[in-house]
N, CA, C and O atoms as a GROMACS GRO file, in nm:
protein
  428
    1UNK      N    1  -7.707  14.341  -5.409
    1UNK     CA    2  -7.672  14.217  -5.475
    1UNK      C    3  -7.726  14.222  -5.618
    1UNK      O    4  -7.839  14.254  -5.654
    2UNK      N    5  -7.638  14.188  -5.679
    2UNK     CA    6  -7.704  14.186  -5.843
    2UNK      C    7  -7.764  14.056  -5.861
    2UNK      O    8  -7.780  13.977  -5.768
    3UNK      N    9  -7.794  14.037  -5.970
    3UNK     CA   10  -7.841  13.882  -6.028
    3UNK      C   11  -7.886  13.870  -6.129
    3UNK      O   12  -7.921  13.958  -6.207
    4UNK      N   13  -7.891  13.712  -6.143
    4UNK     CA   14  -7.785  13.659  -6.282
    4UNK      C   15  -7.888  13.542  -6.330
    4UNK      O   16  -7.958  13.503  -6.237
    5UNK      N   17  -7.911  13.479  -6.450
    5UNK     CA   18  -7.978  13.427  -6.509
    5UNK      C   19  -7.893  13.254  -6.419
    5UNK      O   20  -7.775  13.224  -6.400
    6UNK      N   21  -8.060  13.159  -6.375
    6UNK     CA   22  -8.017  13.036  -6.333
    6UNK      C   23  -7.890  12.954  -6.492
    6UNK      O   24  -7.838  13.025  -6.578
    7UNK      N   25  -7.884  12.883  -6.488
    7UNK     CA   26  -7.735  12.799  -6.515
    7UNK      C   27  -7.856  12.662  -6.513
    7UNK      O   28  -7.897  12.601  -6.414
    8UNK      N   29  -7.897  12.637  -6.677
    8UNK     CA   30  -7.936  12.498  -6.671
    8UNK      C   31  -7.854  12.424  -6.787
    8UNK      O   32  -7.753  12.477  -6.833
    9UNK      N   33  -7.900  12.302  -6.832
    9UNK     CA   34  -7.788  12.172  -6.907
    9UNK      C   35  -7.767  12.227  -7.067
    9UNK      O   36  -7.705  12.184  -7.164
   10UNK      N   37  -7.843  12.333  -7.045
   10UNK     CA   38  -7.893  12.408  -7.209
   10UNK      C   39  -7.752  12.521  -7.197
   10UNK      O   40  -7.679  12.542  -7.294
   11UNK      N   41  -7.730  12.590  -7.054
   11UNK     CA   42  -7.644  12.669  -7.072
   11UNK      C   43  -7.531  12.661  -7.127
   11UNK      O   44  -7.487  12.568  -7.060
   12UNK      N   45  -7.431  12.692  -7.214
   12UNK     CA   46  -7.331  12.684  -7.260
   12UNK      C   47  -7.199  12.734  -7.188
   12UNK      O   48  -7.200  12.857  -7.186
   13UNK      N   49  -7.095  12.686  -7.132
   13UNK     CA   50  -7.036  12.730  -7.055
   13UNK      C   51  -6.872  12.670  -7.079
   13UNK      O   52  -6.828  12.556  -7.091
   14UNK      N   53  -6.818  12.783  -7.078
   14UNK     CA   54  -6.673  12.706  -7.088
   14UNK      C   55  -6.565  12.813  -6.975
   14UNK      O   56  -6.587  12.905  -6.896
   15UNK      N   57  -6.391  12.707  -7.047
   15UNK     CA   58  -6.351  12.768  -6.982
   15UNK      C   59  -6.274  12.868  -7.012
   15UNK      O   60  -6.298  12.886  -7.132
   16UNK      N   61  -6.163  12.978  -6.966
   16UNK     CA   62  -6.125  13.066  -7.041
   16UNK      C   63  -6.090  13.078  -7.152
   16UNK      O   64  -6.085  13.181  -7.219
   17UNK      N   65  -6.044  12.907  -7.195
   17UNK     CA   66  -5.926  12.883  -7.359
   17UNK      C   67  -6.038  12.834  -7.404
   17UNK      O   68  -6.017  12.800  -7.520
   18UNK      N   69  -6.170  12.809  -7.369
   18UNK     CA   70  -6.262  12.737  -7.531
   18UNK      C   71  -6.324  12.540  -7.459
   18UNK      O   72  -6.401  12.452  -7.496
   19UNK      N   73  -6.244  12.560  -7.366
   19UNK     CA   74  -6.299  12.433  -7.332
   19UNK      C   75  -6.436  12.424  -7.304
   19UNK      O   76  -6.508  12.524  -7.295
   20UNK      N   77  -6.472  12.319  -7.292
   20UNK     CA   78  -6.646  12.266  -7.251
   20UNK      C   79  -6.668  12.217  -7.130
   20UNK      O   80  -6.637  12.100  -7.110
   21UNK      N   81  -6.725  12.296  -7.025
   21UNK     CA   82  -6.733  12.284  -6.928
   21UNK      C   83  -6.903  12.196  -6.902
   21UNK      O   84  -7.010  12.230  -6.951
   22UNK      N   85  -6.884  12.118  -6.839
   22UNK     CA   86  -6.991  11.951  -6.817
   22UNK      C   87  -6.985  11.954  -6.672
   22UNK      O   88  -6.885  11.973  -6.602
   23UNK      N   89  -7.138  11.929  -6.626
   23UNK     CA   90  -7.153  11.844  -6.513
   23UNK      C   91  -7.152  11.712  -6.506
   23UNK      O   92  -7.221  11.629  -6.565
   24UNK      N   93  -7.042  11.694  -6.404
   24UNK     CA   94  -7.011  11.538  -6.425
   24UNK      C   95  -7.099  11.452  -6.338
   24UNK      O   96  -7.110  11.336  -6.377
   25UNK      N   97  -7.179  11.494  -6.201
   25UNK     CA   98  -7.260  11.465  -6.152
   25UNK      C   99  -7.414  11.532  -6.166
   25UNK      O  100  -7.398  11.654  -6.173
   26UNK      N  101  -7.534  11.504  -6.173
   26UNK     CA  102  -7.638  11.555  -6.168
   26UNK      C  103  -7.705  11.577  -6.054
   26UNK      O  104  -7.800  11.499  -6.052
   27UNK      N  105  -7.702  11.641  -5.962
   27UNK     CA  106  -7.746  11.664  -5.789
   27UNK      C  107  -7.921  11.704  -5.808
   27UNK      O  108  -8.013  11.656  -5.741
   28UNK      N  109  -7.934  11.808  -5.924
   28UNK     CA  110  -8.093  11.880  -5.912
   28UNK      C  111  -8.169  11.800  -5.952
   28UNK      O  112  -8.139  11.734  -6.052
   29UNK      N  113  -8.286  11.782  -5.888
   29UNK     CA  114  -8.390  11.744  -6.025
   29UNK      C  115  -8.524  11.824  -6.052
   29UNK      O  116  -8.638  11.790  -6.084
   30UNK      N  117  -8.465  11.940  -6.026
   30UNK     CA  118  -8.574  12.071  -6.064
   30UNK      C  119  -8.525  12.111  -6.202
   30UNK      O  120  -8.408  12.097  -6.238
   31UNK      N  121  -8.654  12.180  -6.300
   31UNK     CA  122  -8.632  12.163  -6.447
   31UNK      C  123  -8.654  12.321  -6.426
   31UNK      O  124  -8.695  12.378  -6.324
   32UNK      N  125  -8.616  12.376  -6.552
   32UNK     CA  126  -8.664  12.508  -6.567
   32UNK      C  127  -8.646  12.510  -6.721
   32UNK      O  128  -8.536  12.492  -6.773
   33UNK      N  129  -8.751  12.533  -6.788
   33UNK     CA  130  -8.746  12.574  -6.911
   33UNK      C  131  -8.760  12.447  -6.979
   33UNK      O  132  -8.818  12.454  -7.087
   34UNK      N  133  -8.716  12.315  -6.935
   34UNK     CA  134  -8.729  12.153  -6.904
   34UNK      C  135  -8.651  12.107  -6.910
   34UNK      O  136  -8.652  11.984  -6.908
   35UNK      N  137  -8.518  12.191  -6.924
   35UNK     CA  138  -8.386  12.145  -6.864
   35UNK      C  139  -8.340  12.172  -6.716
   35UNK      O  140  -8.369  12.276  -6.657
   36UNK      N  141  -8.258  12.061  -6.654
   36UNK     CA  142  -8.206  12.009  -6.532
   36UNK      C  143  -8.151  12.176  -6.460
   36UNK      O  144  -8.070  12.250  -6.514
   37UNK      N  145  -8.186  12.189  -6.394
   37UNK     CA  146  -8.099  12.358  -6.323
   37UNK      C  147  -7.957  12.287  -6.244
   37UNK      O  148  -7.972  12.196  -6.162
   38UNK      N  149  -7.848  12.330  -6.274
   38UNK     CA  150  -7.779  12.330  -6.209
   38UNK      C  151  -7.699  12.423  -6.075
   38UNK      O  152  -7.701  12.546  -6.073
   39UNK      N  153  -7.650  12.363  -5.998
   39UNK     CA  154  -7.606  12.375  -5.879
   39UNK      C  155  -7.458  12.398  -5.828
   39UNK      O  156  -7.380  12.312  -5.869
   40UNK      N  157  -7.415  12.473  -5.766
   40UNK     CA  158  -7.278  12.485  -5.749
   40UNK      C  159  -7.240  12.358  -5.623
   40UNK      O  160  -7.134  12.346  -5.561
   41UNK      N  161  -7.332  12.298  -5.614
   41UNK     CA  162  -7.322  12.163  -5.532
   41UNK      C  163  -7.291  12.030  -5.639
   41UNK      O  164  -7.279  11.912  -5.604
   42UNK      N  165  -7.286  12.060  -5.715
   42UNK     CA  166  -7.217  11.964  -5.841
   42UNK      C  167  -7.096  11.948  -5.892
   42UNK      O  168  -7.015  12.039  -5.874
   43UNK      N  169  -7.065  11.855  -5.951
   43UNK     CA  170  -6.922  11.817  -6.011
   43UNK      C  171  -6.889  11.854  -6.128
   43UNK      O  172  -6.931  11.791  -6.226
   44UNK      N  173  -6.812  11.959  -6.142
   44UNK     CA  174  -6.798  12.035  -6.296
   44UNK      C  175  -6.616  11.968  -6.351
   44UNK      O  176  -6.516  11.974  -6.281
   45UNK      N  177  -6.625  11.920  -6.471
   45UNK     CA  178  -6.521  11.888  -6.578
   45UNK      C  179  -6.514  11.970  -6.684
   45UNK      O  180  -6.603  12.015  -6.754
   46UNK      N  181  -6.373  11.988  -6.688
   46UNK     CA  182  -6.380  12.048  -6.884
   46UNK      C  183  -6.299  11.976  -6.971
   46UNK      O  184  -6.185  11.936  -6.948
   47UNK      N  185  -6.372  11.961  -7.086
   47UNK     CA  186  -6.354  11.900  -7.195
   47UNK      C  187  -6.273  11.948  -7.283
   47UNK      O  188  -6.347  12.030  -7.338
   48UNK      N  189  -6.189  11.953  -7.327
   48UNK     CA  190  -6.088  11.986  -7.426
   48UNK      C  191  -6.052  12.139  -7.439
   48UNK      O  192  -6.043  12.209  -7.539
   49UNK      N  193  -6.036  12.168  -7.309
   49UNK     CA  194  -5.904  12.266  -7.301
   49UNK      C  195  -5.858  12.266  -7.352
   49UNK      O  196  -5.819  12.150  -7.368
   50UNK      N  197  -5.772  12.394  -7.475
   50UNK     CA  198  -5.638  12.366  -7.555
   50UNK      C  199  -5.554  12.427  -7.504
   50UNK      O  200  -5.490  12.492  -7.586
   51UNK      N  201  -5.503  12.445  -7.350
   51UNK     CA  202  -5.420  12.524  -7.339
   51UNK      C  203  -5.274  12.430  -7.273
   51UNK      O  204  -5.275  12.361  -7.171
   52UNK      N  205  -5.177  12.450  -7.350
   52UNK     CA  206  -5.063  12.369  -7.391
   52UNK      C  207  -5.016  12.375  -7.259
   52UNK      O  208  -4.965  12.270  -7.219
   53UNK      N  209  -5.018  12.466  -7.183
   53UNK     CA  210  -4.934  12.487  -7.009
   53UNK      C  211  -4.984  12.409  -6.936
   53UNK      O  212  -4.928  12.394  -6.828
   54UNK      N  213  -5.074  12.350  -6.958
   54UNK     CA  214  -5.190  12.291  -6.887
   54UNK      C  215  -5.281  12.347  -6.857
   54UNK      O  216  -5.296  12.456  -6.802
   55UNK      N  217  -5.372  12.250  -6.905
   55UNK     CA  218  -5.539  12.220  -6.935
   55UNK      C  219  -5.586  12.222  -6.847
   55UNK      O  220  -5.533  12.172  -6.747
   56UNK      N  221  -5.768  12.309  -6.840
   56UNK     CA  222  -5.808  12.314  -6.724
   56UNK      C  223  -5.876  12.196  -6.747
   56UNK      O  224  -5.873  12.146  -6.859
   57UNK      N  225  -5.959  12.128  -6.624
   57UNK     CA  226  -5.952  12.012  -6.588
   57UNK      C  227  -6.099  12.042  -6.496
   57UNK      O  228  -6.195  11.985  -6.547
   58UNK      N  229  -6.120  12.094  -6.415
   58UNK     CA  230  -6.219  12.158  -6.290
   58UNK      C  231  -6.251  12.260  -6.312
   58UNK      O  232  -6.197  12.344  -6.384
   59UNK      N  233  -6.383  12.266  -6.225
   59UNK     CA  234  -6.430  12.373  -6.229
   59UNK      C  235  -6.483  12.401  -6.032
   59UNK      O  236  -6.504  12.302  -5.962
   60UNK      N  237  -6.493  12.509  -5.990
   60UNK     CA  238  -6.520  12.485  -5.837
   60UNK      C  239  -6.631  12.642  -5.829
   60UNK      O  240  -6.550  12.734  -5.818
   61UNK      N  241  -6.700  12.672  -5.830
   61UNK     CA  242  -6.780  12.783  -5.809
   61UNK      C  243  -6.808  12.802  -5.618
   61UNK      O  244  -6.830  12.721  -5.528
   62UNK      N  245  -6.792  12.945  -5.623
   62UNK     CA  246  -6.839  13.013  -5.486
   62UNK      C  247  -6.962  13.055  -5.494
   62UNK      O  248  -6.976  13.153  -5.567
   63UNK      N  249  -7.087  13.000  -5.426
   63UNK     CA  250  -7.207  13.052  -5.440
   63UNK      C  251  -7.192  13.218  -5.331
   63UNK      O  252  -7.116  13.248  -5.239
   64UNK      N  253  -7.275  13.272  -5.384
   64UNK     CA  254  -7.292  13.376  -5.288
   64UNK      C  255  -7.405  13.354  -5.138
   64UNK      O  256  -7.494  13.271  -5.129
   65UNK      N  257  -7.378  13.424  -5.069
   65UNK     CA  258  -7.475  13.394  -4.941
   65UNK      C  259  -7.584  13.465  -4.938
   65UNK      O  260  -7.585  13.582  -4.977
   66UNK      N  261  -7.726  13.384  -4.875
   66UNK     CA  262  -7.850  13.442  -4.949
   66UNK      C  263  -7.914  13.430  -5.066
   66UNK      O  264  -8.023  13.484  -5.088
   67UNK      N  265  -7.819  13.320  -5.194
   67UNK     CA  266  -7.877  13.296  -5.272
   67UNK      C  267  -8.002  13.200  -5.316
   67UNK      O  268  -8.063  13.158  -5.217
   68UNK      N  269  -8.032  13.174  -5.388
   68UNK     CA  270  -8.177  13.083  -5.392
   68UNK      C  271  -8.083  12.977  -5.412
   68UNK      O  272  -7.969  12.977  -5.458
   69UNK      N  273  -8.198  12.835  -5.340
   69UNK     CA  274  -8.137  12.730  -5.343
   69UNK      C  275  -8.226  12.634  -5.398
   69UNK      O  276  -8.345  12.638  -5.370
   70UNK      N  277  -8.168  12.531  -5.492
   70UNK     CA  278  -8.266  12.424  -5.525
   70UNK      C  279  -8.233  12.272  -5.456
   70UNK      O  280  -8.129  12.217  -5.491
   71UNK      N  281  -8.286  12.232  -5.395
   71UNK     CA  282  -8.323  12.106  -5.311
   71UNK      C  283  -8.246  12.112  -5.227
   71UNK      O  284  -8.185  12.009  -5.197
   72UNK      N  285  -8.209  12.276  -5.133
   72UNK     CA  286  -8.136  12.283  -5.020
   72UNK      C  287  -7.976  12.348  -5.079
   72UNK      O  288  -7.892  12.393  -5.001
   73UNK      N  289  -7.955  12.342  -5.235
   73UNK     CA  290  -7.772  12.383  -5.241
   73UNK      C  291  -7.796  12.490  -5.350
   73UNK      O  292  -7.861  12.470  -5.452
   74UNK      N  293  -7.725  12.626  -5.310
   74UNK     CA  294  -7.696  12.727  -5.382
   74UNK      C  295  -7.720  12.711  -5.538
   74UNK      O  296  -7.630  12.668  -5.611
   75UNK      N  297  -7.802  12.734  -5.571
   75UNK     CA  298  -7.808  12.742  -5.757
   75UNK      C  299  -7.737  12.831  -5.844
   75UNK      O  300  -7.734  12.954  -5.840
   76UNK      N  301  -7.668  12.738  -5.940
   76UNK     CA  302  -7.552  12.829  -6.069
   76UNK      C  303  -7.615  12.970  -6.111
   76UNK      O  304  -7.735  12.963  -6.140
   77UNK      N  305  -7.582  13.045  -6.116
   77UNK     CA  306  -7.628  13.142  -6.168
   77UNK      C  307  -7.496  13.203  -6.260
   77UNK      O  308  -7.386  13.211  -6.206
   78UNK      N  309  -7.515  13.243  -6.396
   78UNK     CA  310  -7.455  13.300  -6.466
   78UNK      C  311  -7.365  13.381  -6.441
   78UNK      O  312  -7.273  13.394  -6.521
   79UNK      N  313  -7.369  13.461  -6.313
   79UNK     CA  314  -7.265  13.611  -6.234
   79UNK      C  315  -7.186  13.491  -6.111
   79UNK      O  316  -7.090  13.535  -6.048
   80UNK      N  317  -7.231  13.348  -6.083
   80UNK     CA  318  -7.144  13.298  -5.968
   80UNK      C  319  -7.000  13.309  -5.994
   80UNK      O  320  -6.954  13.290  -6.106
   81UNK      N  321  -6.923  13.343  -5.882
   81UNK     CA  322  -6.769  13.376  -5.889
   81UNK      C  323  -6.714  13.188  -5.921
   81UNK      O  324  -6.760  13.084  -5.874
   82UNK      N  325  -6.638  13.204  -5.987
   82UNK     CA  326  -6.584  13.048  -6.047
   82UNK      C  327  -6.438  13.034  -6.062
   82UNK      O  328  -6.382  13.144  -6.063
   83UNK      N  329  -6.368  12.944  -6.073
   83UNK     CA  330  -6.211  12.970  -6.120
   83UNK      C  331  -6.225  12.781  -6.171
   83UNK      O  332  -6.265  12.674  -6.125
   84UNK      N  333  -6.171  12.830  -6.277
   84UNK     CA  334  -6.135  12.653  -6.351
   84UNK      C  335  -5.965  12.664  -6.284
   84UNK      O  336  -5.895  12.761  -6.257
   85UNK      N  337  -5.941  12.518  -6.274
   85UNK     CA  338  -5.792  12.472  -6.221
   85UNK      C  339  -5.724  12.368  -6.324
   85UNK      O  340  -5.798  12.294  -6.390
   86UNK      N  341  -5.583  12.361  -6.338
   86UNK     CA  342  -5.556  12.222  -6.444
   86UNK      C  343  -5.545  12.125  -6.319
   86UNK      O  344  -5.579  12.147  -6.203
   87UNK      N  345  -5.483  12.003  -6.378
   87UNK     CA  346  -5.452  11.884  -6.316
   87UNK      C  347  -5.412  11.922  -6.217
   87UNK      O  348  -5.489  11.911  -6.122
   88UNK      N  349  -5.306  11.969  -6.198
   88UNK     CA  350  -5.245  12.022  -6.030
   88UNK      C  351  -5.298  12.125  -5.986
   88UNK      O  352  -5.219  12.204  -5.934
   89UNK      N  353  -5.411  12.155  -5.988
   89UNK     CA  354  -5.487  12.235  -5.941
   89UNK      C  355  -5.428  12.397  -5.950
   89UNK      O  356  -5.435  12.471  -5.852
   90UNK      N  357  -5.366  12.443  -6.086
   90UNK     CA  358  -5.313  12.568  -6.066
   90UNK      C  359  -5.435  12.663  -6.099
   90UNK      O  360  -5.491  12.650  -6.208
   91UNK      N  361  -5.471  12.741  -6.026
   91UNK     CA  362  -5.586  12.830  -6.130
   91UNK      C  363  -5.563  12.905  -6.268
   91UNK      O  364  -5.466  12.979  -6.283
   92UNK      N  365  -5.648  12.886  -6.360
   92UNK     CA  366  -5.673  12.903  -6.510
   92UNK      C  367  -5.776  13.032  -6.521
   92UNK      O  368  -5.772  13.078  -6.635
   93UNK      N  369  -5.866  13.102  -6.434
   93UNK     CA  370  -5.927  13.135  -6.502
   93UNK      C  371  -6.060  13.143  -6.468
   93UNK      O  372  -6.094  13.032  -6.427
   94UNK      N  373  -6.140  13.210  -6.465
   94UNK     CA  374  -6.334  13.208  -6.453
   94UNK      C  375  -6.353  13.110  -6.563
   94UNK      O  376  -6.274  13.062  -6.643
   95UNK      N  377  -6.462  13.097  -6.546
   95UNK     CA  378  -6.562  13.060  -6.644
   95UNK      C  379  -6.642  13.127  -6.701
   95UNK      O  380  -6.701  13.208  -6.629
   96UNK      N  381  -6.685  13.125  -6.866
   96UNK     CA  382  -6.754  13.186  -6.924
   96UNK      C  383  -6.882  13.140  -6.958
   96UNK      O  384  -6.875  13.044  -7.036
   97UNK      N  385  -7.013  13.178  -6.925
   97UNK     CA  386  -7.085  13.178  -6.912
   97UNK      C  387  -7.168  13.240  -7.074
   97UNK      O  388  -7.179  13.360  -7.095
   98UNK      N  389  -7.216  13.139  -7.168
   98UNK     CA  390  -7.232  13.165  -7.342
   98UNK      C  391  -7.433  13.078  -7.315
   98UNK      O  392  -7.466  12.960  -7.321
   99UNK      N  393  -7.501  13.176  -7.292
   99UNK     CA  394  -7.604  13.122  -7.288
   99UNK      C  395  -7.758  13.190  -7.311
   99UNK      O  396  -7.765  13.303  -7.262
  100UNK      N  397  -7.848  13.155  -7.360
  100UNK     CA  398  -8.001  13.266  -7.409
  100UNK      C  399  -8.034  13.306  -7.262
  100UNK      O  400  -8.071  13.228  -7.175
  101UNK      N  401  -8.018  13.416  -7.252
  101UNK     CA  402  -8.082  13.553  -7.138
  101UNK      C  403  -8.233  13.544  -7.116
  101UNK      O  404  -8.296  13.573  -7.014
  102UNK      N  405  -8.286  13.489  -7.254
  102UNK     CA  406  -8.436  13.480  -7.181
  102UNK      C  407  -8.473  13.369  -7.050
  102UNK      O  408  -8.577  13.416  -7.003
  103UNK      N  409  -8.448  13.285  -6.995
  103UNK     CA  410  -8.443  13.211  -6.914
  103UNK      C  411  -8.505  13.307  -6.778
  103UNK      O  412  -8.558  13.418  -6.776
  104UNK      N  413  -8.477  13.228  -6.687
  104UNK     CA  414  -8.527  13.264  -6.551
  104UNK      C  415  -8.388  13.326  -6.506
  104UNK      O  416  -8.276  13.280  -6.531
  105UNK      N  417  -8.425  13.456  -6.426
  105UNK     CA  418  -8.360  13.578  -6.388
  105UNK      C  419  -8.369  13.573  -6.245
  105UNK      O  420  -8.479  13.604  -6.200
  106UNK      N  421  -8.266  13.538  -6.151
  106UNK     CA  422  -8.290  13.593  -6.010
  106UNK      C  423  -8.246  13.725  -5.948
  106UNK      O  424  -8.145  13.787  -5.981
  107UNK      N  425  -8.318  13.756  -5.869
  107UNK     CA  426  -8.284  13.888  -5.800
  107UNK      C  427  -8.237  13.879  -5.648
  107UNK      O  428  -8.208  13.982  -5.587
   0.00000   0.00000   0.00000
């Protein structure tokens, strides 16, 4: 298993076309670095998609099994498998993951 730097509110993350990918719910309240760690047990939106076919809209991440968990639900990690969807849920795409490497590293 490889591994991938945790995913906190600092991380920068979009979606394939440039959008801004946001947690729309906050589930953790474990800090790392003293920002919020996020969770693939959360509600992910993206923000201004420009892609004219339609805009991604969601975000849905597959945690892997065995991964570390914070307050019981799989934690984001930078390598989690992801696919953003538009409105009708067509898939768009991973997510890109734009964020400082020094952070906390799981193995």
């Amino acid at each position: 298993m490889t591994g991938g730097n945790l995913v906190t509110a600092a991380t920068a993350v979009h979606c394939p076309h440039g959008g801004r990918i946001v947690a729309a719910t906050a589930a953790a309240s474990i800090r790392a670095d003293g920002q919020t760690v996020r969770t693939t047990g959360e509600t992910y939106a993206v923000l201004g998609c420009p892609n004219l076919s339609g805009p991604c809209r969601t975000v849905r991440f597959t945690p892997r099994a065995g991964g570390l968990l914070v307050d019981g639900v799989p934690a984001l990690l930078d390598d989690t498998d992801g696919q953003c969807f538009s409105a009708d849920l067509r898939p768009q795409g991973p997510p890109v993951f734009r964020g400082d490497s020094r952070g906390v590293r799981c193995r």
